[in-house]
Every structure is written in structure tokens, then in C-alpha cells.
C-alpha positions in Angstrom: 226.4 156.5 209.4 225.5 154.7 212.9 228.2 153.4 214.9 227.8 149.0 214.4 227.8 147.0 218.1 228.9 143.4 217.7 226.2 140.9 219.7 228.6 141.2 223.0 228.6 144.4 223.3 225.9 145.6 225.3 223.3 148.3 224.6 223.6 151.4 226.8 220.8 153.5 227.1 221.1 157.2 228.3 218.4 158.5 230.8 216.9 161.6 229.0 216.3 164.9 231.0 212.9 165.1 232.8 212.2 161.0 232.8 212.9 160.3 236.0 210.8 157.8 237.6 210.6 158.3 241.4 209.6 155.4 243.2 208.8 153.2 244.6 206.5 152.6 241.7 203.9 150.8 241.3 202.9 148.8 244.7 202.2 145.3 243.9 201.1 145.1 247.6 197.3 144.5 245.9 198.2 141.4 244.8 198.9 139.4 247.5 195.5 137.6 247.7 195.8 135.8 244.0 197.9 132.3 243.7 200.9 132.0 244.0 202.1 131.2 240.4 200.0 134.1 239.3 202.4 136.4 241.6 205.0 135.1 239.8 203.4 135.9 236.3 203.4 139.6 237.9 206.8 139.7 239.2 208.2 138.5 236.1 206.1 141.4 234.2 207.2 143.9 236.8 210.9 143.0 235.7 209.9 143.2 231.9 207.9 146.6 232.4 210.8 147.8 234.1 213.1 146.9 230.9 211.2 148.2 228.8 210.9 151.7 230.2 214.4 151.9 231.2 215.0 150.7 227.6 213.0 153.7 226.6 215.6 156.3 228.3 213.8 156.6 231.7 215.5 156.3 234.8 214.0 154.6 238.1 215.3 156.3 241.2 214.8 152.8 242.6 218.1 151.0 242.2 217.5 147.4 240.6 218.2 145.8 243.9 215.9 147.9 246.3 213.4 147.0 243.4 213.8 143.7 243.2 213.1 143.2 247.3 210.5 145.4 247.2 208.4 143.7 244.7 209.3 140.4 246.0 208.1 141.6 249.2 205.2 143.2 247.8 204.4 139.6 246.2 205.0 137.3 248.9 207.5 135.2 247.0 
């Protein structure tokens, strides 16, 4: 018998041992030359790939912050 979360309660995933992702990782820095609203396709897939692994039970050295800057930096937006 699994333990039941009401819809407010949020999920918490637990990092497992050995899936550590040291970062920063991956450069966006490439990207710089396409359009402008194509940058922001990729920094809103970043954000989702990042969800999804962490979602997964890996852990990003990167805090979400130092992420966030990065890749906006990275992007130029």
C-alpha cells in the first residue's frame, strides 16, 4: 500500500547515490547565432530537460539559480 498525496502536496524526489550531475552542463553558448525566439524555445527546453532528469532522481550540482543565469547568459536573453 503506497502512501496517497493530495494535489497540493508536492512531489519530492530523492537524489539516488552515483547521479550526480556536475555542471555546468550542457553550454548553450553554441547557440547564440540562431533568432532570438528560437533561444527562447531552447531555454524553455533547458528548464524542461532539467525537470525531467531531476524528476528522474538526479541531482545537478548547479543550484537552480546559478543555472538559470547561466543559460540565460549562455542565450543572450
Amino acid at each position: 500500500m503506497g502512501i496517497e498525496r493530495s494535489p497540493q502536496q508536492p512531489k519530492t524526489v530523492q537524489p539516488l547515490p552515483g547521479r550526480t550531475i556536475a555542471g555546468p552542463w550542457p553550454s548553450y553558448a553554441g547557440f547564440t547565432h540562431l533568432p532570438e525566439h528560437e533561444r527562447w524555445k531552447l531555454y524553455e527546453s533547458a528548464k524542461r530537460n532539467r525537470r525531467e532528469l531531476e524528476g528522474q532522481g538526479f541531482e545537478m550540482v548547479e543550484s537552480y539559480d546559478a543555472f538559470v543565469q547561466r543559460v540565460t547568459r549562455e542565450l543572450d536573453i
